[in-house]
C-alpha positions as CSV (number, residue, x, y, z in Angstrom):
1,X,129.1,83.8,171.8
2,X,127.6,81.0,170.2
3,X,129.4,77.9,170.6
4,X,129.2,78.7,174.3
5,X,125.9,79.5,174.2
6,X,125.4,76.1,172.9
7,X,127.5,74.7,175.1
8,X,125.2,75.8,178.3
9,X,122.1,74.9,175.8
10,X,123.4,70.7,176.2
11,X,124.6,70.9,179.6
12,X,128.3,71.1,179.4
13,X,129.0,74.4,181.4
14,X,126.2,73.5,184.4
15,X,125.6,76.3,186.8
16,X,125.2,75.5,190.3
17,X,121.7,75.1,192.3
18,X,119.2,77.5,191.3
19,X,121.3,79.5,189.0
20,X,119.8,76.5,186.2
21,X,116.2,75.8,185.8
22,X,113.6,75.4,183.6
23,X,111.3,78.4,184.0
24,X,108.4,76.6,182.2
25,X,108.1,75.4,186.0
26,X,109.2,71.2,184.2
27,X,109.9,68.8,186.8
28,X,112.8,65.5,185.8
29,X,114.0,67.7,182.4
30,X,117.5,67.7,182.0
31,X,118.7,71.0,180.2
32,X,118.6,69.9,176.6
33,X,114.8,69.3,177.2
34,X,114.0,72.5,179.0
35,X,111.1,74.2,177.9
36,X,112.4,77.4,178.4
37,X,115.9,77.5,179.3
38,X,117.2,79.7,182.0
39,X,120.8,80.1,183.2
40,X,121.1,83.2,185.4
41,X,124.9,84.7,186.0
42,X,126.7,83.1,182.8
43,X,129.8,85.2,183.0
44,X,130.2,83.4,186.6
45,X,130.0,79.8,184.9
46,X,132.3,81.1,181.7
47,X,134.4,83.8,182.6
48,X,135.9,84.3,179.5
49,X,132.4,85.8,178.5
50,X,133.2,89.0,180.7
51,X,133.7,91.9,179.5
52,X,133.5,90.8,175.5
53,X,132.2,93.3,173.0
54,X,128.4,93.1,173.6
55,X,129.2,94.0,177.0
56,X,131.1,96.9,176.8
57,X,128.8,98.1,173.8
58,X,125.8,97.9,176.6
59,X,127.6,99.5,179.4
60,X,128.3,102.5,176.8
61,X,124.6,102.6,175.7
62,X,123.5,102.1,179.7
63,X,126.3,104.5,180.9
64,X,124.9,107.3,178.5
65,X,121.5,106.9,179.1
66,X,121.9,107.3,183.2
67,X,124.7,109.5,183.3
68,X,127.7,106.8,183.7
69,X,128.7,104.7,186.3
70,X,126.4,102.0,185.3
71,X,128.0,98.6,186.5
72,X,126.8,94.9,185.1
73,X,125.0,93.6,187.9
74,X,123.1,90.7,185.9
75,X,123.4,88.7,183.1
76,X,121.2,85.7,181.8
77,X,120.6,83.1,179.4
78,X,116.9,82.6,178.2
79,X,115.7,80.5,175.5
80,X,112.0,79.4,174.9
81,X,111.5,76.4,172.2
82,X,108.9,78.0,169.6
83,X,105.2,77.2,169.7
84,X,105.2,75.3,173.2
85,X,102.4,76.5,175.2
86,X,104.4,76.4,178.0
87,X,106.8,79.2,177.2
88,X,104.8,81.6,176.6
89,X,105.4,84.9,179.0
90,X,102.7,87.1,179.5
91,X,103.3,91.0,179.4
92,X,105.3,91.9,181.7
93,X,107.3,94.6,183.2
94,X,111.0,93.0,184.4
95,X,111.1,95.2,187.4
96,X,108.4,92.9,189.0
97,X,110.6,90.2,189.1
98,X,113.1,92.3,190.7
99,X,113.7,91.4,195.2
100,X,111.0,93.0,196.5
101,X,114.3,95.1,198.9
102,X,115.7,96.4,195.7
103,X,116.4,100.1,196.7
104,X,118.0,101.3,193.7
105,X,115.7,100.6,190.8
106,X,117.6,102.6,188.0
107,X,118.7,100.1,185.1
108,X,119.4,99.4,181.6
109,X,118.5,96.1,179.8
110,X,120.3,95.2,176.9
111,X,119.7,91.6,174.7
112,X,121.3,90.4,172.7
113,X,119.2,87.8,170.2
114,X,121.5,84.6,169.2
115,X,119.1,83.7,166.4
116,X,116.5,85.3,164.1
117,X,113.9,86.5,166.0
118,X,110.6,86.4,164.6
119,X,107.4,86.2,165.4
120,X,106.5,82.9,164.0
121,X,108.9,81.6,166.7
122,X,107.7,83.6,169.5
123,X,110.1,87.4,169.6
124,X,110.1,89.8,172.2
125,X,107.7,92.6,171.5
126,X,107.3,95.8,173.5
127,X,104.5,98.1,174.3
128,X,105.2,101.4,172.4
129,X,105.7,104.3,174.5
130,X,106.3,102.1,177.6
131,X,109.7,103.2,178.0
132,X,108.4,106.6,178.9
133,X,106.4,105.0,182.1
């Protein structure tokens, strides 16, 4: 996963219109410089990502925890440079960011951290017991 991860990281697999940005909210960046990198529907831009083992380990882990039948309906490359103001996220649920037409609401996120994760440079953290809500 990583050299193609790096590969979207410089710009060499480019996905189309909105599907790249820099979430920071950046004007005149080209990828390399994003603040904090987004590239939504990866397995579109590199097919060969589809179906690899982190994606069938999820869709078991999903699959048991809502009773199968669980499909991949998004997938998404994120990446924030450490200590830039501008990519911090504040707490947040994901389900806000959701269409607001979204009928079906049942989901399972998996990540999948490239790097150490720490919080000197910034990890995810949850609320505990938030799951529950």
């Amino acid at each position: 996963i990583d050299p193609v991860y790096e590969q979207f990281m410089r710009g060499e697999v480019v996905p189309a219109g909105k599907d790249l940005c820099d979430m920071s909210g950046a004007a005149g960046r080209s990828p390399p410089e994003f603040t904090v990198f987004n590239a939504m529907l990866p397995r579109t831009y590199f097919p060969q990502w589809q179906g690899n083992l982190f994606e069938r380990r999820c869709q078991a882990v999903a699959d048991q925890l809502q009773g199968g039948d669980m499909t991949v309906d998004y997938d998404q490359i994120l990446a924030k440079r450490p200590h830039s103001p501008d990519a911090i996220f504040a707490w947040h649920q994901d389900l806000a960011y959701w269409p607001p037409f979204t009928k079906e609401t049942e989901t399972a996120t998996c990540w999948l951290a490239v790097d150490d994760s720490t919080r000197d440079n910034g990890c995810m953290r949850f609320v505990p017991g938030s799951h529950r809500e």
